[in-house]
C-alpha positions as CSV (number, residue, x, y, z in Angstrom):
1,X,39.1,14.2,8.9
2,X,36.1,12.6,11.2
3,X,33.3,12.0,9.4
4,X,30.1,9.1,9.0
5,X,30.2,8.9,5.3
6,X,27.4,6.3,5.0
7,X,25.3,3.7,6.6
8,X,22.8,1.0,6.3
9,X,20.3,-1.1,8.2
10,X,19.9,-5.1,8.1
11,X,16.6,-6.4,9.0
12,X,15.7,-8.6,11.8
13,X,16.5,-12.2,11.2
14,X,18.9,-10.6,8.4
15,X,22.0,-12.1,10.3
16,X,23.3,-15.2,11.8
17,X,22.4,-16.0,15.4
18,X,25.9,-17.1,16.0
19,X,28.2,-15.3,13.5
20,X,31.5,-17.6,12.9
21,X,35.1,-16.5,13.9
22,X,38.1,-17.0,11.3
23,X,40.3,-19.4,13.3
24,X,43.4,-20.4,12.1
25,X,44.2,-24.1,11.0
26,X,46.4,-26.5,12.9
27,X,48.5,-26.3,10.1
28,X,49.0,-22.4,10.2
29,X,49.5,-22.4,13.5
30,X,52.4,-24.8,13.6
31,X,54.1,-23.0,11.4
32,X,54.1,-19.6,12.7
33,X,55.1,-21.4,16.0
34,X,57.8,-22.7,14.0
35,X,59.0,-19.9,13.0
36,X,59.3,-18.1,15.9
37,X,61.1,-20.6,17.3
38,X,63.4,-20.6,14.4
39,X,63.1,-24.2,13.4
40,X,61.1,-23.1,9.8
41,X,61.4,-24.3,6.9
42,X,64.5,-23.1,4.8
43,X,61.9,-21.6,2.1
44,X,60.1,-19.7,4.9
45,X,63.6,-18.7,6.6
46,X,65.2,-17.4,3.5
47,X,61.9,-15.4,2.6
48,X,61.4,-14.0,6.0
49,X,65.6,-12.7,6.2
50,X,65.1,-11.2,2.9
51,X,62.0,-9.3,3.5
52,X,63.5,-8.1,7.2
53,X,66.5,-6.7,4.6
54,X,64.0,-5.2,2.4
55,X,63.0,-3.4,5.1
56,X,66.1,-2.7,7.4
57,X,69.1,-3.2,6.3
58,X,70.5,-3.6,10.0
59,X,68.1,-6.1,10.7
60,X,70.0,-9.6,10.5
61,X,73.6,-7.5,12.1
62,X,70.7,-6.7,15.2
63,X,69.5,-10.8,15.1
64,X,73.1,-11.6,14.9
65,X,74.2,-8.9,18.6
66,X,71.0,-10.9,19.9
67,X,72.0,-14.5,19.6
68,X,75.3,-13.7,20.8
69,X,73.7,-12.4,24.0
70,X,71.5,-15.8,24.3
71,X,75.0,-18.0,24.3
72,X,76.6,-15.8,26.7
73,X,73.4,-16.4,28.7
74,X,73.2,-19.9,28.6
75,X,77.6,-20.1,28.8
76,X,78.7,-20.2,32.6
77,X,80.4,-17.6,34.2
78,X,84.1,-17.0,33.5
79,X,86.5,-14.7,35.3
80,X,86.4,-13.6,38.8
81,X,84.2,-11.1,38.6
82,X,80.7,-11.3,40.8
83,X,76.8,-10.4,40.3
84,X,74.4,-9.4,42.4
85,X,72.5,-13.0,41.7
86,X,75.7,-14.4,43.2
87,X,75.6,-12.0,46.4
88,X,72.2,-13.2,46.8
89,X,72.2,-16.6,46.2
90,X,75.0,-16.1,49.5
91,X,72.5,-14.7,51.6
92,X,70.4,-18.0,51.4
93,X,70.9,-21.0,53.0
94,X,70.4,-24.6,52.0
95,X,68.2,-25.0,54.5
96,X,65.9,-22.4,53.7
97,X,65.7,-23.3,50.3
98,X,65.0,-27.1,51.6
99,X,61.8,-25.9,53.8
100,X,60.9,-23.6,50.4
101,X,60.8,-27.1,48.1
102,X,58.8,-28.7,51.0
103,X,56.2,-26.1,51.7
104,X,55.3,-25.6,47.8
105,X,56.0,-29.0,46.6
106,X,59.1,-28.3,44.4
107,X,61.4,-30.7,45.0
108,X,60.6,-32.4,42.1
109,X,60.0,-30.1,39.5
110,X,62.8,-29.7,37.8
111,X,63.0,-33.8,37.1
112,X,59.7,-33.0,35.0
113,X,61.3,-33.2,31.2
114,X,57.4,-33.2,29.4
115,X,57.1,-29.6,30.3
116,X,58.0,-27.5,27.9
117,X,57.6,-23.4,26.7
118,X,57.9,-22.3,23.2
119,X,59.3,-19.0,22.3
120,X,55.8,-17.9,21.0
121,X,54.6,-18.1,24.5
122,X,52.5,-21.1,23.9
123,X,52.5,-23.7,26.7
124,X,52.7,-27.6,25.7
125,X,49.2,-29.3,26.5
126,X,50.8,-32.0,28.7
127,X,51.9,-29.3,31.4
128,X,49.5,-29.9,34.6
129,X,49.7,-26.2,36.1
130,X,48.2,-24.9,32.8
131,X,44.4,-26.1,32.8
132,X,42.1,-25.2,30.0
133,X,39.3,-22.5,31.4
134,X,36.5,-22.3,28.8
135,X,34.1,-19.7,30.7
136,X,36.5,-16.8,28.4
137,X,35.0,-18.7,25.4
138,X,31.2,-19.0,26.7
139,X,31.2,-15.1,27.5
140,X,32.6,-14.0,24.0
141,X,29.8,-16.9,22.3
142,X,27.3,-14.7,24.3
143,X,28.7,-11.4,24.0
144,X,28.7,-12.4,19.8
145,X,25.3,-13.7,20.0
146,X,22.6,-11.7,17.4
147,X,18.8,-12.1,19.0
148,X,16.0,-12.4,16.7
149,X,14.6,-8.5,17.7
150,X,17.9,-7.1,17.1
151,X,18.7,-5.0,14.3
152,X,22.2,-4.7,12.2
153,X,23.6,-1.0,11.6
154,X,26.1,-1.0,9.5
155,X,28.3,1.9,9.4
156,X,31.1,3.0,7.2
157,X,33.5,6.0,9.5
158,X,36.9,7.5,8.4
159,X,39.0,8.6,11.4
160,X,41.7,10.6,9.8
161,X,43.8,8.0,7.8
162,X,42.1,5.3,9.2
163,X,38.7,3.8,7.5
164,X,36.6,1.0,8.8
165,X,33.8,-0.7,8.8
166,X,31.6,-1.3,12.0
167,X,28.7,-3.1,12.6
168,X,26.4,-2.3,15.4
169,X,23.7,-3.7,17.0
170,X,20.6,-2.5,18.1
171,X,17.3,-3.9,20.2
172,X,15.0,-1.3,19.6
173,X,13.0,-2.2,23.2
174,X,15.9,-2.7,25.1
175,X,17.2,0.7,23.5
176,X,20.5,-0.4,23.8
177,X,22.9,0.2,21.1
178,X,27.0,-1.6,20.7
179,X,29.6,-2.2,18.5
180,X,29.3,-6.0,17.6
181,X,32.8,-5.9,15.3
182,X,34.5,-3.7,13.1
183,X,36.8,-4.4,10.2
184,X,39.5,-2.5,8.9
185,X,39.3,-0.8,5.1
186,X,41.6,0.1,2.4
187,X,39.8,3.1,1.1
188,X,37.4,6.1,1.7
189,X,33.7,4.7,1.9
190,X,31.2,6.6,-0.6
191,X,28.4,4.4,-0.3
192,X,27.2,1.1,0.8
193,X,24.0,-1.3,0.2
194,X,22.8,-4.8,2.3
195,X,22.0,-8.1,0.3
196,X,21.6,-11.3,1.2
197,X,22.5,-13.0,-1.9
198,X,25.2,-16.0,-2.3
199,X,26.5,-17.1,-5.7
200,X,27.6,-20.2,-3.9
201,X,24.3,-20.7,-1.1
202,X,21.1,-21.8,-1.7
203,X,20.4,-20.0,1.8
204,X,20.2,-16.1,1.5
205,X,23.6,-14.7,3.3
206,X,24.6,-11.6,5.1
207,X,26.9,-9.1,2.8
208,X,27.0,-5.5,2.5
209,X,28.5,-4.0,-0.4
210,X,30.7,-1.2,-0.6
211,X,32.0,1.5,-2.7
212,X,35.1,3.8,-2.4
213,X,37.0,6.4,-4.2
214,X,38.4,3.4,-5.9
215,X,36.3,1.6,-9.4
216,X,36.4,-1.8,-7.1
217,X,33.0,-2.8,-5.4
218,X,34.3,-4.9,-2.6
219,X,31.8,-7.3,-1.2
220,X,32.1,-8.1,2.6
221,X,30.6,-10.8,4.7
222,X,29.3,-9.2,7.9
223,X,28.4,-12.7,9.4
224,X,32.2,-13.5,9.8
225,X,34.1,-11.8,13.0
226,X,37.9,-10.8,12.7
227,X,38.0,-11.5,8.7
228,X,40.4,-9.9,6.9
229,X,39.7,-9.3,3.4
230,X,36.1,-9.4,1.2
231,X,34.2,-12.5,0.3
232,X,34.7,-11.3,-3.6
233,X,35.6,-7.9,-5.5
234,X,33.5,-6.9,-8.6
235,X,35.6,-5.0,-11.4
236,X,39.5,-5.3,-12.4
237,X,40.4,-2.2,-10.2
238,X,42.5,-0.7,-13.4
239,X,42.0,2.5,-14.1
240,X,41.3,4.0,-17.9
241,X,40.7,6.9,-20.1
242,X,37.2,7.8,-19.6
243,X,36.2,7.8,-23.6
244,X,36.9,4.0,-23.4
245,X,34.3,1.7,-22.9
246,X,35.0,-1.7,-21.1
247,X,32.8,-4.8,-19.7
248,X,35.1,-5.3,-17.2
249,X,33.9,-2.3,-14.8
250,X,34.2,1.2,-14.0
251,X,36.9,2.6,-14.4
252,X,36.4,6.1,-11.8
253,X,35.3,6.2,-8.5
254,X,31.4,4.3,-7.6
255,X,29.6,7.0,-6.3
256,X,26.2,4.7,-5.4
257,X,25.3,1.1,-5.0
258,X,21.9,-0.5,-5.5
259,X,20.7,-4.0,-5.0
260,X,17.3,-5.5,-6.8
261,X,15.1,-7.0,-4.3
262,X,13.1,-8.8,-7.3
263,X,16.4,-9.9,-9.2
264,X,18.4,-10.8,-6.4
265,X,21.5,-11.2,-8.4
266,X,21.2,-7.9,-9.8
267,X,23.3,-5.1,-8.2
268,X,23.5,-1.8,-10.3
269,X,26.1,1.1,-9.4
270,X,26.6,4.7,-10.1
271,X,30.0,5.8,-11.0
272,X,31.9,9.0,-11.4
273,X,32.9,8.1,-15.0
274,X,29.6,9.1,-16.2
275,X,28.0,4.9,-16.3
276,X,25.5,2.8,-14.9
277,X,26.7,-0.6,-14.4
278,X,24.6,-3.1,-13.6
279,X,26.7,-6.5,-12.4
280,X,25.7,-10.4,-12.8
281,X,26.8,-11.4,-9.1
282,X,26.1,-15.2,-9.7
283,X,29.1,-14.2,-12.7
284,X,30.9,-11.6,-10.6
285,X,31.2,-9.7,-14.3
286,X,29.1,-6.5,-15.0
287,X,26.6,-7.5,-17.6
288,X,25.8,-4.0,-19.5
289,X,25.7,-0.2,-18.8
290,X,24.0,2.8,-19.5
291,X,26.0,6.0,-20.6
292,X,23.1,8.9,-21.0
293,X,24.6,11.3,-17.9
294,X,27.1,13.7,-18.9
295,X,28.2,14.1,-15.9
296,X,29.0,12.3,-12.7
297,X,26.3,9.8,-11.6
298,X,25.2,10.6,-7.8
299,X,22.4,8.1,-7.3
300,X,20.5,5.4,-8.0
301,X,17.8,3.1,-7.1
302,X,15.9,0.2,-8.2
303,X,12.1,0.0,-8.5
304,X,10.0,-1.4,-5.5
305,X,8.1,-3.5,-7.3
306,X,9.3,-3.7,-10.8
307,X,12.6,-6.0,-11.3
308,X,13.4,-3.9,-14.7
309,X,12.9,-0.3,-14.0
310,X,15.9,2.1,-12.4
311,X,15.7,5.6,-11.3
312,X,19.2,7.7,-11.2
313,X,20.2,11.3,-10.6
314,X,23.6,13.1,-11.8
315,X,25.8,16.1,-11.8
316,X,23.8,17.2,-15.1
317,X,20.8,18.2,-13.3
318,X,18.5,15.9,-14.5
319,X,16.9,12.5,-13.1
320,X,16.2,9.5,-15.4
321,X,14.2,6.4,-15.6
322,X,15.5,3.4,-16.8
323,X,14.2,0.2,-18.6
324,X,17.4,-2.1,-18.1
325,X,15.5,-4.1,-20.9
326,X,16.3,-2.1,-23.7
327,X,19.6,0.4,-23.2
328,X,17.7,3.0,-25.3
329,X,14.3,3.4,-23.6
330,X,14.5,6.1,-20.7
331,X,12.8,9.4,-19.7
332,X,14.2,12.4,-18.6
333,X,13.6,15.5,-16.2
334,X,15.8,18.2,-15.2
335,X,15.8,20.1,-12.2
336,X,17.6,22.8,-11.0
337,X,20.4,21.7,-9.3
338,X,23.1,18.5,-9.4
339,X,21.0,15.3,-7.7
340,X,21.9,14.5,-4.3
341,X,19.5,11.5,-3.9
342,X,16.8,9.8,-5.4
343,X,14.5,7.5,-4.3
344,X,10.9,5.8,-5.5
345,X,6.9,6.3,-3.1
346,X,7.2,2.6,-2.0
347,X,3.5,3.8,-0.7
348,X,2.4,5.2,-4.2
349,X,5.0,3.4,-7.1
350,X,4.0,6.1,-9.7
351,X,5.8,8.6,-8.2
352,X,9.8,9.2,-7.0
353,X,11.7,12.1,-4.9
354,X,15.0,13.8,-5.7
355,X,16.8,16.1,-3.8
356,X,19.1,18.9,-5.1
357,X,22.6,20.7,-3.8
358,X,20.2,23.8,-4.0
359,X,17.9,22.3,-1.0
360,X,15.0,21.6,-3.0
361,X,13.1,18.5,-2.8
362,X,10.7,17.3,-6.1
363,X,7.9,15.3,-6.1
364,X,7.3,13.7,-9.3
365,X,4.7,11.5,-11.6
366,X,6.7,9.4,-13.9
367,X,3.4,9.5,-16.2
368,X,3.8,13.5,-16.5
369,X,6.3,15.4,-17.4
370,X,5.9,18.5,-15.1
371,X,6.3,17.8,-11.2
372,X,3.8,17.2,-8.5
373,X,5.5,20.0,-6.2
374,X,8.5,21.5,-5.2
375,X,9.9,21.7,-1.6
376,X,12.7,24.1,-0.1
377,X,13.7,21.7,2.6
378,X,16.7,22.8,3.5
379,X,19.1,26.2,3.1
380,X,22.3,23.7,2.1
381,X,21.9,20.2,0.4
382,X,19.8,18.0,1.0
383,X,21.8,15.1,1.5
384,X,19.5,12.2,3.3
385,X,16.0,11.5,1.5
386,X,14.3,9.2,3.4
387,X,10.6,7.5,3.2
388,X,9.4,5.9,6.3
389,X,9.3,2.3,5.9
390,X,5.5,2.0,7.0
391,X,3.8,5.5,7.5
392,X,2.6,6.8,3.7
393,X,3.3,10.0,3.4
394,X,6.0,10.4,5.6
395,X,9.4,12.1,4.6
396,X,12.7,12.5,6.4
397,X,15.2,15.2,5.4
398,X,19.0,15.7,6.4
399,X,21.3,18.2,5.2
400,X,24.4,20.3,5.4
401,X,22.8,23.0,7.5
402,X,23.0,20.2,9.8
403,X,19.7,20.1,11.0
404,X,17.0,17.0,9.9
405,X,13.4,17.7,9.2
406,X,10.0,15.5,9.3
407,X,7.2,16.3,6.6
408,X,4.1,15.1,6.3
409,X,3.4,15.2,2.2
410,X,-0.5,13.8,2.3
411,X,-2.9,15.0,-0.7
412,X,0.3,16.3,-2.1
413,X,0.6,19.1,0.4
414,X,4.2,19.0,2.6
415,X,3.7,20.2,5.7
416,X,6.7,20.1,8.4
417,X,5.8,18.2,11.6
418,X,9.6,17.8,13.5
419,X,12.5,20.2,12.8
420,X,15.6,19.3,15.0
421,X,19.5,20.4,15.1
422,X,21.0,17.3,16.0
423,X,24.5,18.7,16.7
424,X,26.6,16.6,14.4
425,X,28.3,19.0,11.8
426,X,27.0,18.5,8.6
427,X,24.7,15.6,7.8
428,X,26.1,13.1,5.3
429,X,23.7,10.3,5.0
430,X,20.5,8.8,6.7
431,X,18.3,5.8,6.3
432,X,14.8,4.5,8.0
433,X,14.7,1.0,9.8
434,X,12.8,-1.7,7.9
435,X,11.3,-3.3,10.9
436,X,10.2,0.2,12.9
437,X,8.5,2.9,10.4
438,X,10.1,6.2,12.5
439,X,13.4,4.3,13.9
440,X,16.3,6.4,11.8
441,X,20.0,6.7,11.6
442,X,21.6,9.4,10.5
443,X,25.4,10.1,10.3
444,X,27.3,13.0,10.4
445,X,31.1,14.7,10.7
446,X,31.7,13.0,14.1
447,X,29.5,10.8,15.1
448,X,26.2,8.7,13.7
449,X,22.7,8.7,15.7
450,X,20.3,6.2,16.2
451,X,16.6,7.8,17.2
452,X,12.8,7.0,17.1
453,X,10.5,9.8,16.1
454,X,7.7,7.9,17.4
455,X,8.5,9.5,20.8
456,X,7.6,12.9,19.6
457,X,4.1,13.8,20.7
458,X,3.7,16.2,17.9
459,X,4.6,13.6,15.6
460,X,2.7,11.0,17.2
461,X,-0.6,13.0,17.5
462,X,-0.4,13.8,13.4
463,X,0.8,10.4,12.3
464,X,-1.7,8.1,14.7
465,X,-4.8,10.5,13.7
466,X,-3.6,9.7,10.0
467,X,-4.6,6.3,10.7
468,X,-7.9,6.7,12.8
469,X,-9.2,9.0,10.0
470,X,-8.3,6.2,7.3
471,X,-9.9,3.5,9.0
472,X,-13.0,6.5,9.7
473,X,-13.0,6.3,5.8
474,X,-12.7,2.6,5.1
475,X,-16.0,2.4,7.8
476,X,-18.2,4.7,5.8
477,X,-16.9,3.2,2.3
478,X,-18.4,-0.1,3.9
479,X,-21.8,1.5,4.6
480,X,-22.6,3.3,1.6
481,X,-24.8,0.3,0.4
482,X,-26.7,0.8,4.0
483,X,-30.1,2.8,2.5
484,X,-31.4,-0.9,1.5
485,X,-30.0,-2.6,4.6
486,X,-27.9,-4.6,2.1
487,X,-24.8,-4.0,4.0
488,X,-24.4,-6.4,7.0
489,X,-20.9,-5.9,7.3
490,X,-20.6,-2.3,8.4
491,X,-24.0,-2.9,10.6
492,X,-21.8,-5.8,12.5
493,X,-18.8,-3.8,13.3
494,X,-21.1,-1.0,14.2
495,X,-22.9,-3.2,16.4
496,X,-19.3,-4.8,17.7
497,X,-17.9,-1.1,18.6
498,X,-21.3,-0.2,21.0
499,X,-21.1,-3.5,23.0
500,X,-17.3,-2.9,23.3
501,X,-17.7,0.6,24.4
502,X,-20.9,-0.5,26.9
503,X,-18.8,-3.3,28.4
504,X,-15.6,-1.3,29.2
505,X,-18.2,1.5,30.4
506,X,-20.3,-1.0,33.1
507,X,-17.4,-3.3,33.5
508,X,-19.1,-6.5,32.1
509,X,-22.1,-8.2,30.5
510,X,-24.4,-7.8,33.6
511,X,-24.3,-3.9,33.0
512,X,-24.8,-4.2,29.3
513,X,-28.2,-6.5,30.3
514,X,-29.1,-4.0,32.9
515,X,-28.8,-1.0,30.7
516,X,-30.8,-3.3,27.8
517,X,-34.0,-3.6,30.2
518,X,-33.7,0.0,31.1
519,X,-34.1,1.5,27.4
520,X,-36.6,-1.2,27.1
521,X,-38.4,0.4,29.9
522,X,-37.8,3.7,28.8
523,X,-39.4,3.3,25.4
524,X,-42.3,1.6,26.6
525,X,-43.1,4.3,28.7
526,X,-42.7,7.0,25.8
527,X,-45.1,4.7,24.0
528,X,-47.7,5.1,27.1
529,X,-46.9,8.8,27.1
530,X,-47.4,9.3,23.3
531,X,-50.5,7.4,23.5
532,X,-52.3,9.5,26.2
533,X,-51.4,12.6,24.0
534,X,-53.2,11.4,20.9
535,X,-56.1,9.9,23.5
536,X,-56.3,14.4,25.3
537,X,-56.4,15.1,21.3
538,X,-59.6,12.9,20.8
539,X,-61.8,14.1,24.1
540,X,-64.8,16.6,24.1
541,X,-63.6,20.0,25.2
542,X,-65.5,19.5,28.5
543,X,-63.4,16.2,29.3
544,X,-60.6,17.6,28.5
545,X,-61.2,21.0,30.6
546,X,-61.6,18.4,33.0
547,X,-58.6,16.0,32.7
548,X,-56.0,19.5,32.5
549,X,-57.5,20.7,36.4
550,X,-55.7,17.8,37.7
551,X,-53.2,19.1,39.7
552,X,-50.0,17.5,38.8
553,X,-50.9,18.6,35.3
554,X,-51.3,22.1,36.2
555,X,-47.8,22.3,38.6
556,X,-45.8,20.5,35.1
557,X,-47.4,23.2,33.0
558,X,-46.5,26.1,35.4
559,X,-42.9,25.4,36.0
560,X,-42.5,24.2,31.7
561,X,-40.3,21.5,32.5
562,X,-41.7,18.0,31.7
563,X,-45.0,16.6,31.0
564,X,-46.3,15.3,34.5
565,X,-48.4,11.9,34.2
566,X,-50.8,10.8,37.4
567,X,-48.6,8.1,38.5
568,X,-45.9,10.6,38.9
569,X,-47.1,13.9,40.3
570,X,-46.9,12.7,43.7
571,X,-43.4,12.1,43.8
572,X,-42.4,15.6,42.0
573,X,-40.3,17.4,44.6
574,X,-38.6,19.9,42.7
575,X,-38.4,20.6,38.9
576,X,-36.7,23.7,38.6
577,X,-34.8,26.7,40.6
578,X,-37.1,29.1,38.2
579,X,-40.5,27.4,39.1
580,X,-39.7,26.6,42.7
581,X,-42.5,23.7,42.2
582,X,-43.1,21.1,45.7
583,X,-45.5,18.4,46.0
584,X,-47.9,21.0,48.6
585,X,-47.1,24.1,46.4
586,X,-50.0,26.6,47.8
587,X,-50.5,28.0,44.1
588,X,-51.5,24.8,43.1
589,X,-54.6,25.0,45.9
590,X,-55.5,28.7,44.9
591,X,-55.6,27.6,41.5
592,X,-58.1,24.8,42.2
593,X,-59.9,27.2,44.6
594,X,-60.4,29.7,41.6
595,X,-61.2,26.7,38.9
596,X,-63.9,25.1,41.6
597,X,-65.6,28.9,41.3
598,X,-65.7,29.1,38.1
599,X,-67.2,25.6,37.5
600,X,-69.9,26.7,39.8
């Protein structure tokens, strides 16, 4: 079995720069190279011979056939019988083995007693062939080194019998993605959550919890390289009869982990034996539990913003709301299938998701008892729920019908925006990246996948005109007090916007001066205009006859273009393709011809 059974992100500046290595001491390392070079202690010797009979019983005749060999090694030669060292060692002459001394410098090494190899392969310090080359150790300093814009994926993968746990790292503008280091696991990973609290640090730590088929919640430090157990294990690891209740911890398989942001030595877990427990981790002890499921608890999740309230989600079809002050005080809904996953609107805190075996997805208001909507998201489970960390209103899916799927759940209305196969099997588990609001990683059978929505130009256009219509909405809030002219504030950025536009239009503030001193032209002229129009309304008829024969006047009126004033009905060249008007028009002179008649 191949499979990405869950996964979690660590925030930027989450982790150590320079993570440490477990070393062993001086004293440790002595020892082992005493024992290998058999000169242990009697304690250690007698131990190691009866564990090698413990497990082979032909182990000490075997150690026994091999020390032999070493004294007939180190014995000379006896009898008459010849090797092919011998035959060589013939075919050499002193001499050449003189000029072989003298060319390489050997005549003297043998004379050298500080040199020395242990049977462990370890050279002594003292030898001068052997120097020290500390470039290895620079490179793996660097290649271990965590940069402030990197990100921490933690991932938990089962590879047939094997489980571990790796931890990846990711620059999101480099979009480079490794394995940093991995560490092995002693059982199937269900579920896992990031904190960075330490019972025994003031500073906040690096530790990611984890949960197996097993009622232990081991607790592993992900800023130590090559370590070999947990930094501490909450619960006894016994297991008992489900009807009995103990303090100590659960006592099935933890189905769910999840840690309190507000009371940071909080951690509350999900189990299989029908409990919440929620765990002191200054105390390492669980503290209390809730036992209203009556079934298996699937999920849980503590409230964004307040330190006592948990949501959680069973086999028993429903979802409840805890207050962890009072055991008794919770609220119930059921739905129509067993609860995948739950999680709380970090956006809007009234209201949480939960997602169903059946594929459905509910939106509900914890102040009502009837849900907001319901969603067929998926044809299988719906097995990743997922709110983007800083878009409102946006929703990732993952399922079994191994396919993921963006919504868009504004004014209550879901709407799918990105739909995508993503050729993994079935789809176990997915989670958003706190520092990118469309960065998500989702893991499947085989493999786990790290991509970035915000790449997606369908996406992009819906979620980016989200935010230029909100900000349309905060500017027009601003100037509803405008009638009285009370409102500077929405005049100024008004005012702000049309310089900005006019200088990136003209290229700089000489443009905006020249365009100011134009439309100061322009409206002075209108005024001229306007003002000769009310002055024709106040003439006699006969001086007004008189002022329309003018013959600029006359060629404006015929071709119905534009008013025509005397300074300008020299220059008119043409006005129109229907009127065909020029400055020496010849029905302009017949007109004038027939006008100077008639005046007669």
């Amino acid at each position: 079995m191949n499979a990405i059974s869950c996964l979690t992100w660590v925030k930027r500046g989450g982790a150590s720069r320079h993570p440490d290595r477990v070393r062993l001491a001086a004293e440790e390392l002595s020892n082992l190279i005493n024992i290998a070079e058999g000169k242990g202690d009697d304690d250690d010797d007698d131990n190691y011979g009866a564990s090698e009979k413990e497990s082979d019983d032909g182990a000490s005749a075997n150690d026994g056939d091999l020390e032999a060999v070493d004294d007939d090694d180190e014995a000379p030669p006896t009898g008459g019988g010849t090797s092919d060292d011998d035959d060589v060692d013939e075919d050499i002459d002193d001499d050449d083995l003189d000029d072989i001394d003298e060319k390489y410098g050997l005549s003297g090494y043998e004379d050298e007693d500080d040199i020395t190899v242990t049977m462990a392969g370890i050279a002594n310090p003292k030898d001068p062939y052997l120097q020290a080359d500390d470039t290895d150790t620079d490179s793996e300093a660097d290649d271990l080194e965590i940069m402030p814009d990197d990100n921490l994926l933690v991932v938990g993968k089962v590879s047939n019998e094997f489980c571990n746990l790796e931890v990846h790292v990711y620059n999101e503008n480099d979009n480079n993605l490794y394995c940093h280091h991995d560490v092995m696991l002693p059982s199937f990973p269900l579920s896992m959550e990031w904190l960075d609290f330490d019972a025994g640090e003031e500073e906040p730590g690096n530790f990611v919890a984890i949960s197996s088929m097993t009622p232990v919640i081991e607790i592993w430090d992900i800023d130590v390289v090559n370590c070999l157990e947990p930094a501490f294990v909450l619960g006894s690891g016994m297991r008992k009869k489900k009807k009995m209740k103990s303090m100590c911890g659960h006592t099935d398989a933890v189905l769910d982990l999840s840690w309190n942001h507000l009371q940071r030595n909080v951690l509350a877990s999900a189990s299989a034996d029908f409990t919440i427990g929620l765990w002191d981790l200054s105390e390492g002890k669980m503290a209390s539990s809730f036992a209203h499921h009556e079934e298996k608890v699937q999920a849980i999740e503590w409230h964004p913003f307040e330190a006592q309230s948990l949501l959680s989600g069973g086999f028993d079809k429903t979802v409840r709301v805890y207050d962890c002050r009072s055991a008794d005080v919770h609220k119930t809904w059921t739905l129509d299938g067993e609860v995948e996953r739950v999680t709380w609107n970090q956006h809007n805190p009234y209201y949480f998701l939960a997602s169903t075996d059946t594929g459905h997805v509910y939106y509900v208001d914890v102040r009502n008892e009837l849900t907001v909507f319901t969603l067929k998201a998926h044809t299988a489970a719906t097995t990743g729920l997922v709110l983007s960390s800083g878009i409102a209103g946006c929703l990732l899916t993952a399922s079994s019908d191994k396919t993921i799927k963006l919504w868009d759940f504004r004014d209550d209305k879901p709407a799918i925006v990105h739909s995508q196969d993503m050729k993994m099997g079935e789809l176990h588990c997915a989670q958003c990246c706190p520092d990118s609001p469309l960065l998500f990683a989702v893991g499947g059978e085989r493999e786990f996948r790290v991509f970035n929505l915000k790449k997606n130009a369908m996406v992009a256009k819906c979620f980016d005109l989200c935010k230029k219509v909100d900000s349309e909405v905060l500017d027009s809030d601003s100037n509803i007090k405008d009638k009285t002219g009370k409102n500077e504030k929405g005049k100024k950025k008004k005012k702000t916007t049309v310089v900005a536009a006019e200088l990136e239009n003209d290229g700089g503030t000489e443009g905006v001066a020249k365009k100011k001193k134009n439309k100061k032209k322009t409206l002075t002229e209108e005024k001229k205009m306007a003002a000769q129009d009310s002055d024709t309304e106040n003439v006699p008829m006969k001086k007004r006859k008189k002022k329309q024969n003018t013959p600029g006047e006359a060629c404006a009126s015929q071709s119905g273009k534009r008013t025509v004033t005397k300074k300008d009905h020299i220059a008119i060249t043409d006005i129109g393709s229907s009127g065909n008007v020029t400055g020496k028009d010849t029905q302009c002179k017949k007109d004038k011809k027939k006008k100077k008649i008639q005046m007669k």
